[in-house]
C-alpha positions as CSV (number, residue, x, y, z in Angstrom):
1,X,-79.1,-26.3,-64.4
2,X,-77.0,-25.5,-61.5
3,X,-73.9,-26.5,-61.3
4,X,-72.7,-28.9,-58.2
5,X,-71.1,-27.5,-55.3
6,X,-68.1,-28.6,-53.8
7,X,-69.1,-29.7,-50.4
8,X,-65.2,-29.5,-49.5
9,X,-64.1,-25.8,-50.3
10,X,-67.6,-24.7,-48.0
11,X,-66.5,-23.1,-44.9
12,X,-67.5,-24.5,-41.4
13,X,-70.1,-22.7,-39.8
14,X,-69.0,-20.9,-36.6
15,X,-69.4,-22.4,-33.2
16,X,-71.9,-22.0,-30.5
17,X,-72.5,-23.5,-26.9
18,X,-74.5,-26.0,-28.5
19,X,-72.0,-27.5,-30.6
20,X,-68.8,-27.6,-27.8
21,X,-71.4,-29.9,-26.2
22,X,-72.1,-32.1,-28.6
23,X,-68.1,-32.2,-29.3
24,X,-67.7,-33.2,-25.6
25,X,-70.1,-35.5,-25.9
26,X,-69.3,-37.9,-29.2
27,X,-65.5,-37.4,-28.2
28,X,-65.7,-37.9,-24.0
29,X,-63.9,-41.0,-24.0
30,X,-60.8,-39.4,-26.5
31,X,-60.7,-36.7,-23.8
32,X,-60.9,-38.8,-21.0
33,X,-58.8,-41.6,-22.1
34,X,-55.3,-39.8,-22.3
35,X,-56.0,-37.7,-19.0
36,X,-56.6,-40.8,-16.8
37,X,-53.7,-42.5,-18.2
38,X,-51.4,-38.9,-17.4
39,X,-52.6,-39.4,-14.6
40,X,-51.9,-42.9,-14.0
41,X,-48.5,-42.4,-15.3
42,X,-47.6,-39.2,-13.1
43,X,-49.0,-41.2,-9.6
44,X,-46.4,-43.9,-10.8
45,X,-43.5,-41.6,-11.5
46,X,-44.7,-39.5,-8.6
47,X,-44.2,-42.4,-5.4
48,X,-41.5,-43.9,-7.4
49,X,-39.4,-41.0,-7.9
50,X,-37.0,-41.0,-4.8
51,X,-36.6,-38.2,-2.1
52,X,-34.3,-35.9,-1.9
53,X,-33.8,-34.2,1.6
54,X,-32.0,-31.0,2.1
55,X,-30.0,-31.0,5.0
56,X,-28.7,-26.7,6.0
57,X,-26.2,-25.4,8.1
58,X,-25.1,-21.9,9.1
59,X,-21.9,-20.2,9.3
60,X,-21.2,-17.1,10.9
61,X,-18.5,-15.0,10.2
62,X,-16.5,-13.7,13.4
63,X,-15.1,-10.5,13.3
64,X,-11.2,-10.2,14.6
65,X,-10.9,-9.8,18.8
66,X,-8.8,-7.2,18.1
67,X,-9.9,-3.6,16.6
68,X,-8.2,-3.7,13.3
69,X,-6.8,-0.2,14.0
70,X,-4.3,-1.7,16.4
71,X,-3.6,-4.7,14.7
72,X,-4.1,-4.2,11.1
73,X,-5.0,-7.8,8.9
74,X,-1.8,-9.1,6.7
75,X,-4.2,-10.6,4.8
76,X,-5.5,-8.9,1.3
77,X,-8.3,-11.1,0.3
78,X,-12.0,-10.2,1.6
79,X,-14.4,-13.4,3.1
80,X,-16.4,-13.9,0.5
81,X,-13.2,-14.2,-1.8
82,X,-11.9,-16.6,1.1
83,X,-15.3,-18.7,0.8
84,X,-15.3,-19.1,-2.9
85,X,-11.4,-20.0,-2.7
86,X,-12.4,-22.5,0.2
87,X,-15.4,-23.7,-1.6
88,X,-13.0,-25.1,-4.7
89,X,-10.7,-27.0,-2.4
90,X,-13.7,-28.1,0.1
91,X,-15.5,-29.5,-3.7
92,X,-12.0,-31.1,-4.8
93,X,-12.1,-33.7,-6.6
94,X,-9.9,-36.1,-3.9
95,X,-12.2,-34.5,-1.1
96,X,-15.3,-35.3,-2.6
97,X,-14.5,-39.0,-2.9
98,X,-13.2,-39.1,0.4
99,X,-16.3,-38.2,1.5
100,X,-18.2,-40.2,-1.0
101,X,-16.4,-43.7,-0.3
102,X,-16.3,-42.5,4.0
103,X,-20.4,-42.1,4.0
104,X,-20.8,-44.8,1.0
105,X,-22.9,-42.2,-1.1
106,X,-24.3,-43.1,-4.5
107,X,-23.8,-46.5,-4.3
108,X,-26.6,-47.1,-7.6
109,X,-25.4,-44.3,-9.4
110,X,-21.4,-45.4,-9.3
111,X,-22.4,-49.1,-10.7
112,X,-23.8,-47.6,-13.7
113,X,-21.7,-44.2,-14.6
114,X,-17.9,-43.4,-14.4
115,X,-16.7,-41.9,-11.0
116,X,-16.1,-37.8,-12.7
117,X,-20.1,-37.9,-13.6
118,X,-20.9,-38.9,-9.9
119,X,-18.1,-36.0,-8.7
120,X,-20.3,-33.8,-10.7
121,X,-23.8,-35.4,-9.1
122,X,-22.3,-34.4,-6.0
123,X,-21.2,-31.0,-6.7
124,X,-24.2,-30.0,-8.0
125,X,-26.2,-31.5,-4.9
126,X,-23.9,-29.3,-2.8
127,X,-25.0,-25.3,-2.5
128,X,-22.8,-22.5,-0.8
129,X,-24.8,-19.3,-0.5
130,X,-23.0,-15.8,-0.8
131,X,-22.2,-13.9,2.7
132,X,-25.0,-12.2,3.9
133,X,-25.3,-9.1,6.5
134,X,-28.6,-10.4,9.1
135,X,-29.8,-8.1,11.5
136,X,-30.3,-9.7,14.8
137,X,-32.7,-7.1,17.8
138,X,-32.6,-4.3,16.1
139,X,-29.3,-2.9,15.3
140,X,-27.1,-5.8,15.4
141,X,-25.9,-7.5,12.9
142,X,-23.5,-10.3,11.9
143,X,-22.2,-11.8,8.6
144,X,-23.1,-15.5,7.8
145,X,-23.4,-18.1,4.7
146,X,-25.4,-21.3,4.0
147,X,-24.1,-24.5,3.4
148,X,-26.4,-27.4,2.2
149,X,-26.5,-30.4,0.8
150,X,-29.4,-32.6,-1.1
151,X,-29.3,-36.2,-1.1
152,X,-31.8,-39.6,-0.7
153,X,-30.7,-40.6,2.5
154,X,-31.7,-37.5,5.3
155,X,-29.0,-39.1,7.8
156,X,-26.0,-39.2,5.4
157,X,-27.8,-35.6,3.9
158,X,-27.2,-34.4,7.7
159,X,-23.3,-36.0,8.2
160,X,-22.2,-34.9,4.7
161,X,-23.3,-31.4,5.5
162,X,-21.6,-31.1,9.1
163,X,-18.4,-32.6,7.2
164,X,-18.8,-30.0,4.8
165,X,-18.9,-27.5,7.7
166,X,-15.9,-28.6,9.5
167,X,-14.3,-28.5,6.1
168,X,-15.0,-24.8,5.7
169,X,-14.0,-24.1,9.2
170,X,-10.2,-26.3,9.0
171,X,-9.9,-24.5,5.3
172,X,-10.7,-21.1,6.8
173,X,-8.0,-21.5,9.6
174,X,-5.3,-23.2,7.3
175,X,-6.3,-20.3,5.0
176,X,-5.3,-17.4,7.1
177,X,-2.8,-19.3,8.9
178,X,-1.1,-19.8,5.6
179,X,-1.4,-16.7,4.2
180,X,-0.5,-14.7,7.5
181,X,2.8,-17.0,7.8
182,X,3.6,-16.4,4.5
183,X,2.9,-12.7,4.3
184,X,5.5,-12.2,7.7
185,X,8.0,-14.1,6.0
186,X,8.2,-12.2,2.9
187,X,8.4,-9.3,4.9
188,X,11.2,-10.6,7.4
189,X,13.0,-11.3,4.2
190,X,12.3,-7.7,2.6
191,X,13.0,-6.5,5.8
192,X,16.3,-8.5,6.0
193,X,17.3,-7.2,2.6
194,X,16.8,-4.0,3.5
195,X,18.9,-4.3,6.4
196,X,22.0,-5.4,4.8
197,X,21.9,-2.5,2.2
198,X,21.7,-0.3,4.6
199,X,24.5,-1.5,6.7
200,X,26.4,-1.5,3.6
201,X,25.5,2.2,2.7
202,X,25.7,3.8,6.2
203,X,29.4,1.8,6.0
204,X,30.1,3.6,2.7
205,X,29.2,7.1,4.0
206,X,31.1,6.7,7.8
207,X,34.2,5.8,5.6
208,X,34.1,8.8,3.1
209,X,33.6,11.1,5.7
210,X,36.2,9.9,7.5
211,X,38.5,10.1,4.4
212,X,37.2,13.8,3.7
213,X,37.0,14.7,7.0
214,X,36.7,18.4,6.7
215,X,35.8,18.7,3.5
216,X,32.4,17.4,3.2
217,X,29.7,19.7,1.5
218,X,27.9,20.3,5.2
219,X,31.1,21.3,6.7
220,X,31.2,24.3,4.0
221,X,29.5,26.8,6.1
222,X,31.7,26.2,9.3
223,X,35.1,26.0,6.8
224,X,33.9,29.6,5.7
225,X,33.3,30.7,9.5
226,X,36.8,29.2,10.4
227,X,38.5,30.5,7.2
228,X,37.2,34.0,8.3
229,X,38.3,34.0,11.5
230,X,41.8,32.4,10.6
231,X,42.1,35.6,8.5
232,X,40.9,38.4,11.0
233,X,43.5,36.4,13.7
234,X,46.4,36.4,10.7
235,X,45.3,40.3,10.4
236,X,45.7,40.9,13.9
237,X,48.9,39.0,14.1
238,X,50.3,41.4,10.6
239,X,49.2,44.4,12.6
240,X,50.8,43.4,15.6
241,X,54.4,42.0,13.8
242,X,54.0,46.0,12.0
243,X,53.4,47.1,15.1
244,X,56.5,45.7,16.5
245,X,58.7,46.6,14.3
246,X,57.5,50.5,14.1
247,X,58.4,50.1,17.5
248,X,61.6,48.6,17.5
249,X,62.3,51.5,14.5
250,X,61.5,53.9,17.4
251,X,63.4,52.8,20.1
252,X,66.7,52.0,18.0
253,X,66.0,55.7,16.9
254,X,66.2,56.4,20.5
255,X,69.0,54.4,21.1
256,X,70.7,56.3,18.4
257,X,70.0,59.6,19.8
258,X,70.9,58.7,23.2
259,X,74.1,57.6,22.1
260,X,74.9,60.5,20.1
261,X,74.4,62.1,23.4
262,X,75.9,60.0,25.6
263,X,79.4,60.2,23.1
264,X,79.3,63.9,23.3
265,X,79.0,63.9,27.1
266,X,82.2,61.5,26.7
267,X,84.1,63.6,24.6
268,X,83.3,66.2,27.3
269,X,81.3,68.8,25.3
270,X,78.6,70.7,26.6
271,X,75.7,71.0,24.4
272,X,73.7,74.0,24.2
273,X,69.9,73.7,24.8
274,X,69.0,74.1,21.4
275,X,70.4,71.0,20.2
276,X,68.9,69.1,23.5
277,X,65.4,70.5,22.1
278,X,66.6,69.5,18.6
279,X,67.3,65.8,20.2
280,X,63.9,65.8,21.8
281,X,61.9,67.5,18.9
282,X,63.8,64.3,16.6
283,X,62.5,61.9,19.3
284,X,59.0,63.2,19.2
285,X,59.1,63.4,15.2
286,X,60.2,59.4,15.4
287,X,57.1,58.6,17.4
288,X,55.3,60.4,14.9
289,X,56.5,58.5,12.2
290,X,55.9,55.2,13.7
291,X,52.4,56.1,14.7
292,X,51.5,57.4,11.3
293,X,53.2,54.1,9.8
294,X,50.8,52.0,11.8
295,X,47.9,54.0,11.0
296,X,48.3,54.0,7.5
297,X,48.9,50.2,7.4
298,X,46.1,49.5,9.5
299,X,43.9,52.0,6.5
300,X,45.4,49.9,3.8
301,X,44.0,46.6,5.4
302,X,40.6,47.9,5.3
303,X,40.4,50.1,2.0
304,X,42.3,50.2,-0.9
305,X,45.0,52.6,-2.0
306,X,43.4,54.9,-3.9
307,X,40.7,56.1,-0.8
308,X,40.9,59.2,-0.1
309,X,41.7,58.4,3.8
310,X,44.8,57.1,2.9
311,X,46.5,59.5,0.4
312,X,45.8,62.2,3.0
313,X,47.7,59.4,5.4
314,X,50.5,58.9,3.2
315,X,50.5,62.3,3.0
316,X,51.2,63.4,6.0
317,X,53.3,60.6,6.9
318,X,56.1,61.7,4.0
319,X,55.3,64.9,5.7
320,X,56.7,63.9,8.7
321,X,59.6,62.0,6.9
322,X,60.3,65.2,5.5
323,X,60.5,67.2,9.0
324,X,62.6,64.3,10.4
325,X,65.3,64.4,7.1
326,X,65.5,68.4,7.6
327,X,65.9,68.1,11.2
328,X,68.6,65.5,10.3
329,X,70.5,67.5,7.9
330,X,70.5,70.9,10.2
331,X,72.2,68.6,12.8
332,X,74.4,67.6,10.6
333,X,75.6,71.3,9.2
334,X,75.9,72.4,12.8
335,X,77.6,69.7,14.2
336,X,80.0,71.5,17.1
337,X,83.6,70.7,17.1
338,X,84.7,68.3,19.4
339,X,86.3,69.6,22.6
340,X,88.5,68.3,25.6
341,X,86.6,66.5,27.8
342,X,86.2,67.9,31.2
343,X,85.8,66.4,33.9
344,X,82.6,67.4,35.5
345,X,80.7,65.1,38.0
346,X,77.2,66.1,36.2
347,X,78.6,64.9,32.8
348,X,79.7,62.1,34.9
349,X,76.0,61.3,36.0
350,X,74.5,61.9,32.7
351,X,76.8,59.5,30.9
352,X,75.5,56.8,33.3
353,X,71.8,58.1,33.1
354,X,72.0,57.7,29.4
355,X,74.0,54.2,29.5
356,X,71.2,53.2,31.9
357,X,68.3,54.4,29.1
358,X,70.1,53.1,26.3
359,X,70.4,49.3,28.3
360,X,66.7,49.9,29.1
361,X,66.0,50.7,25.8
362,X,67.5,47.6,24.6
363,X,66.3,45.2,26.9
364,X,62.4,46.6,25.3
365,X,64.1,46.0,21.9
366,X,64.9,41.9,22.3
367,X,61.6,42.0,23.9
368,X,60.0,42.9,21.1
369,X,62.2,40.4,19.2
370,X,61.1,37.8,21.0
371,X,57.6,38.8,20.7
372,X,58.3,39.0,17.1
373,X,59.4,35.8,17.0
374,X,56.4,33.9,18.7
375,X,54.1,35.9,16.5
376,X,55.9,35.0,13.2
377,X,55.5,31.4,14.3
378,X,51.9,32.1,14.8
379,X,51.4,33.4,11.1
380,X,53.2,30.7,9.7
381,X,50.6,28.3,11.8
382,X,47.9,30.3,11.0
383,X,48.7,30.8,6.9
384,X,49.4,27.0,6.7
385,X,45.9,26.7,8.5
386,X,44.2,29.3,6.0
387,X,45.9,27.6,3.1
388,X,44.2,23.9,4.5
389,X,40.9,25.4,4.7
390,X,41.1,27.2,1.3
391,X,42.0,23.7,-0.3
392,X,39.0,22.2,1.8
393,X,36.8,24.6,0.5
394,X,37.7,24.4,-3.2
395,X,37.2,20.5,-3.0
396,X,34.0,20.5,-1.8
397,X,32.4,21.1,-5.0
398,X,33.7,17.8,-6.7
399,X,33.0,15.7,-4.0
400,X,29.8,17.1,-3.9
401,X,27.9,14.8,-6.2
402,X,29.4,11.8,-4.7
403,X,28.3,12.4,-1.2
404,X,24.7,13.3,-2.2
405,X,24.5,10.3,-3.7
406,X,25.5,8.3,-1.0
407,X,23.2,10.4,1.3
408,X,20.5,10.4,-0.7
409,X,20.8,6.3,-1.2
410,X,21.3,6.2,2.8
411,X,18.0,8.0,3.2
412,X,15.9,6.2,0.7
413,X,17.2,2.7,2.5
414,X,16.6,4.3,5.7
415,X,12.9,5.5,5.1
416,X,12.4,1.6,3.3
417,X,14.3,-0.2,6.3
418,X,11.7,1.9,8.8
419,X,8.7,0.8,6.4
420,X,9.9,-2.8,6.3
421,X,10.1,-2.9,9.9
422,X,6.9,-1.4,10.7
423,X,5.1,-3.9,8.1
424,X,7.0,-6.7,9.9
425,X,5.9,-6.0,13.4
426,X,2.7,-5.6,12.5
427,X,2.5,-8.8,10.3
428,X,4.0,-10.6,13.2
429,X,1.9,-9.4,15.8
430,X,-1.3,-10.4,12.9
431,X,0.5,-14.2,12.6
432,X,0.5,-14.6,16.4
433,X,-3.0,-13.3,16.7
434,X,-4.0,-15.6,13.7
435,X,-2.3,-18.6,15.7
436,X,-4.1,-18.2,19.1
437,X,-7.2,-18.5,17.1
438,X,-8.4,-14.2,17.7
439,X,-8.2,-13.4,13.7
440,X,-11.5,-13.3,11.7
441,X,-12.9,-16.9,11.6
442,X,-15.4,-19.3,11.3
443,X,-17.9,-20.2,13.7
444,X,-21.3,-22.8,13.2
445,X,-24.0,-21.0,13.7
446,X,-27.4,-23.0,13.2
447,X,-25.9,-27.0,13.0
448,X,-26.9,-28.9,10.3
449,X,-30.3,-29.7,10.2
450,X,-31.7,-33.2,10.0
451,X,-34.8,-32.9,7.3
452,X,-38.0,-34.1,8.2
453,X,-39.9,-33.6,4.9
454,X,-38.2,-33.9,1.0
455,X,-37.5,-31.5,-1.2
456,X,-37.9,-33.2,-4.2
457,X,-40.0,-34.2,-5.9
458,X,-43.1,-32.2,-5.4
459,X,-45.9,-35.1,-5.8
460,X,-49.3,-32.4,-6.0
461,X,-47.1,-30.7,-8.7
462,X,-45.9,-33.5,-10.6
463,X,-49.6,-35.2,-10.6
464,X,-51.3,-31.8,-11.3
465,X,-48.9,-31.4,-13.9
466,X,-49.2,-34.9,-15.8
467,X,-52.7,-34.3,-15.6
468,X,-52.7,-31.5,-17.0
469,X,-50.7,-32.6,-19.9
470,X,-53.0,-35.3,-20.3
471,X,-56.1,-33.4,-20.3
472,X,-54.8,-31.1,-22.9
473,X,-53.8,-33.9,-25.3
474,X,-56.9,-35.4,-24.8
475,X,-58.7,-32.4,-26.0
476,X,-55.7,-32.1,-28.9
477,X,-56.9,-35.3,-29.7
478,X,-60.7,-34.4,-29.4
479,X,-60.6,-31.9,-31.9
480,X,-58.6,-33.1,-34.1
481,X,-60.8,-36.0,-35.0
482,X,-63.7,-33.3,-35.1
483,X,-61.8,-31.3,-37.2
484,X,-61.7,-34.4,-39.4
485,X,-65.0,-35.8,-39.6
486,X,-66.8,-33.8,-42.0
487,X,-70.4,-35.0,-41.8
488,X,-73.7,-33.8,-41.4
489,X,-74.4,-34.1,-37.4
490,X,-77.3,-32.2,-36.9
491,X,-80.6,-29.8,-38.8
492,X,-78.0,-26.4,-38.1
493,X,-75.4,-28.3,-40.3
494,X,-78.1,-29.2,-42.5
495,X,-79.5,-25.9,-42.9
496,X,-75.7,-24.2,-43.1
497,X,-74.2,-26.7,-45.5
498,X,-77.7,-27.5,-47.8
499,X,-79.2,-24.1,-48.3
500,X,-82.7,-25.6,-48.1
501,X,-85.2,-25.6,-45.6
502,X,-85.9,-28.9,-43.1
503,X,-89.3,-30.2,-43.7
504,X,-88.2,-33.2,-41.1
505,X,-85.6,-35.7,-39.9
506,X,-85.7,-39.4,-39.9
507,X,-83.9,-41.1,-36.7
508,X,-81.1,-43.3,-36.9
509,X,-81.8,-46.6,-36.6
510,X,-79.4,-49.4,-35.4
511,X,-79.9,-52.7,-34.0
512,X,-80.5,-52.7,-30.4
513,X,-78.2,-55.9,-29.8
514,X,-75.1,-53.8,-31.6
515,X,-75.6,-50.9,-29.4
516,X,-75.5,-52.9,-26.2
517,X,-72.9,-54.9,-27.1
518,X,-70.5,-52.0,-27.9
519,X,-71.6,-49.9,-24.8
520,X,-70.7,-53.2,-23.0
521,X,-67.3,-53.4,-24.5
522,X,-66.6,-49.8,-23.5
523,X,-67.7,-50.3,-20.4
524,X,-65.3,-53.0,-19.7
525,X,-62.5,-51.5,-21.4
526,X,-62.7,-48.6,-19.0
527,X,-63.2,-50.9,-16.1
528,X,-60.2,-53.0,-17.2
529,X,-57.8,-49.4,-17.7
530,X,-59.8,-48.0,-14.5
531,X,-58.4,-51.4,-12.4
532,X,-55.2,-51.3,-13.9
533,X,-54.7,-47.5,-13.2
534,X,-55.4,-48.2,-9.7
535,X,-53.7,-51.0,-9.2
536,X,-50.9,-49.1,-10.4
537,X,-51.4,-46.4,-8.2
538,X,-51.6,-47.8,-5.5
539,X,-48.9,-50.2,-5.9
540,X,-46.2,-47.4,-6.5
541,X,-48.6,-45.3,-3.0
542,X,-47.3,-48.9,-1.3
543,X,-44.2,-49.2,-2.7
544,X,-43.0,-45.3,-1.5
545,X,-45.0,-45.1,1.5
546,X,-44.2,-49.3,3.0
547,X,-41.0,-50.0,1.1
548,X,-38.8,-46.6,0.8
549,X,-40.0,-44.8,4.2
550,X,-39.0,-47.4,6.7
């Protein structure tokens, strides 16, 4: 015997055509049930959902009248910064209940939630787009935003946009007024700062060079030049005083002779011719002298002692002396012995010739002493001069640091009062081309629009949608109660579950009053949810299209 099987572990048979038919058919009103009431439902919520218009206005953004390159902008922020900054203030809390208790806006919605959750209603309702570049014929473009608004009402929709508008526009000019006033008054103040410590450094430096006068570290150069020619002039006035006084050597050597002379032509003796020639060879050998003198002095200035051009000029200088003292000493061994005078008229004449030369001579000599004089004053003058200048130059190295620092401290507040000025006038000239409205601003564009049709809600979509839904849990429904009922329904479930062959099928058979009475009742249950549907429908269709649009 074989043993039972377990009609519940046998797999189900797969699936034709067929059989999705017959499913269709025993479970058409499980189906059709939840999509007609979807369907109901989404009609209702459809016409009783209120509109929402959209109400959009454009603003372009106006370039400055003025190239930038003349006057450049004194302020740093970019539009689209300035638009986000303006579109926080412009959806401020106080500005957004002005406008909501000016244009009585969500009157419903403020009786049943706290005023902050209608502030954010509204806020979300508003949307500012980002600055856009549009092309306008061809190559022309401009710069320009969105501003728009959703609410029930398309009228208030419209006015609560514009106001939004003209908020942007106001914030926009109070904005860059703002910012261009305050930027020129930091820089007046800068600029005034700058001012004052430069004032007080340039006074610093005019009253330490006028304390150092001379001895600055710029006045080094022209110290040195002056220093150097002080010197060559105290040369020139040393080689002159040595001058002088060679020749004052000379003529009181002269003066000597001549009176030698002019005693023996008193006393009467004749002298021979060799001692006249002796007398002129000793005047010739004192010129000599003196010349040779000066010469070697002036060698000494410019070389130094041991140069070869000088020892030969020292040289033949005590040469000379030499000549001179043997000349001297021969006049003195052969000194005649003095005589009578005689009284002869030429002796007569040459005493007064000589008297005449030695007054002459003389005369030259307190010439030179007064020459003497003014040039010894001179070098005084000019060594008291040299020694000034020499103490100038050797204190310009510790002043040194001190006056860089105050020049270098002068310049830096110089170059930073020039920059400061600049930055003012130009931040000035930016504030009064901000204040007689020529700065970048805001300009409406398209107005805002007065919406003909709503936005929301999207009534094709939202009835599609519902029945949709309720189509699919229809089916969901369908095949979950097929899934259930495991019984036989036909000879290919027969044949699949059974094993055995069909010989032949009895029909069922059920009382014919039964069957019409329940094909009745269905038939006036979906007549009743068929009238109520409708009714439904077309009470909300009345209620949107007689109540809300007028």
């Amino acid at each position: 015997m074989q043993p039972t099987q377990d009609l519940l572990s046998i797999p189900r048979r797969p699936l034709d055509v067929e059989d999705y038919v017959d499913i269709l058919r025993r479970h058409k009103t499980w189906m059709a049930g939840p999509a007609f009431a979807a369907l109901v439902l989404s009609v209702v919520v459809a016409f009783l959902w209120p509109d929402t218009y959209l109400s959009e206005a454009m603003v372009q953004v106006i370039a400055p009248q003025v190239p930038e390159r003349f006057v450049p902008s004194n302020v740093n922020s970019e539009m689209s910064q300035r638009i986000n900054q303006m579109a926080q203030t412009v959806q401020s809390r106080a500005n957004l209940i002005n406008i909501i208790q000016t244009n009585s806006l969500y009157r419903t919605e403020l009786q049943h939630k706290p005023l902050e959750d209608v502030i954010e209603t509204m806020r979300g309702a508003i949307r500012i787009s980002q600055v856009e570049n549009l092309q306008v014929s061809g190559t022309r473009q401009y710069s320009a935003f969105k501003i728009s608004f959703e609410y029930s009402n398309r009228n208030l929709a419209q006015k609560v946009t514009q106001e939004l508008v003209r908020g942007f526009i106001d914030e926009n000019i109070r904005t860059l007024s703002g910012q261009s006033t305050a930027t020129t008054e930091f820089l007046k103040d800068e600029w005034e700062s700058s001012k004052k410590t430069l004032d007080d450094l340039e006074n610093r430096l005019t009253q330490f060079r006028l304390q150092n006068s001379g001895r600055l570290p710029e006045q080094l150069q022209s110290n040195l030049a002056t220093l150097r020619t002080l010197e060559q002039q105290l040369a020139g006035i040393n080689e002159a005083i040595n001058r002088i006084g060679q020749e004052k050597l000379l003529l009181e050597s002269q003066i000597r002779i001549y009176r030698d002379q002019l005693q023996a032509l008193k006393q009467g003796a004749d002298q021979p011719l060799t001692t006249a020639a002796k007398n002129q060879r000793m005047i010739d050998l004192e010129h000599e002298i003196v010349t040779q003198e000066t010469n070697v002095s002036s060698m000494k200035e410019r070389y130094k002692d041991t140069h070869p051009d000088v020892k030969s000029a020292e040289a033949q200088l005590a040469m000379l002396r030499k000549q001179r003292d043997t000349l001297l000493k021969e006049d003195e061994e052969k000194k005649p012995e003095p005589v009578a005078p005689k009284k002869n008229p030429s002796h007569i004449q040459g005493v007064r010739e000589l008297e005449a030369q030695v007054s002459g001579l003389q005369s030259q000599i307190q010439a030179r002493d007064l020459d003497l004089e003014e040039r010894t004053k001179s070098q005084k003058q000019l060594v008291a001069m040299i020694n000034q200048y020499n103490d100038r130059i050797q204190s310009s190295p510790v002043m040194e640091k001190t006056y860089t620092e105050l020049t270098r401290d002068y310049t830096l507040a110089k170059t930073r009062y020039d920059e400061m000025n600049t930055k003012k006038s130009q931040s000035e000239i930016a504030t009064s081309l901000e204040n007689r409205g020529q700065g970048e601003r805001l300009q409406l564009l398209d107005p805002a629009s007065l919406p003909e049709t709503p936005v929301k809600p999207k009534r094709l979509v939202v009835v599609g949608a519902g029945t949709a839904i309720g189509l699919l849990v229809g089916i969901f429904i369908g095949g979950a109660r097929e899934m259930k009922d495991t019984a036989i329904k036909n000879l290919k479930d027969a044949r699949a579950y059974t094993n055995l062959a069909v010989l032949g099928t009895v029909p069922l058979l059920e009382n014919d009053l039964v069957v019409r009475r329940k094909r009745r009742l269905l038939w006036a249950a979906w007549l009743a949810a068929c009238v109520c549907g409708v009714a439904m429908m077309a009470g909300s269709m009345y209620y949107y299209y007689a109540v809300t649009r007028v």
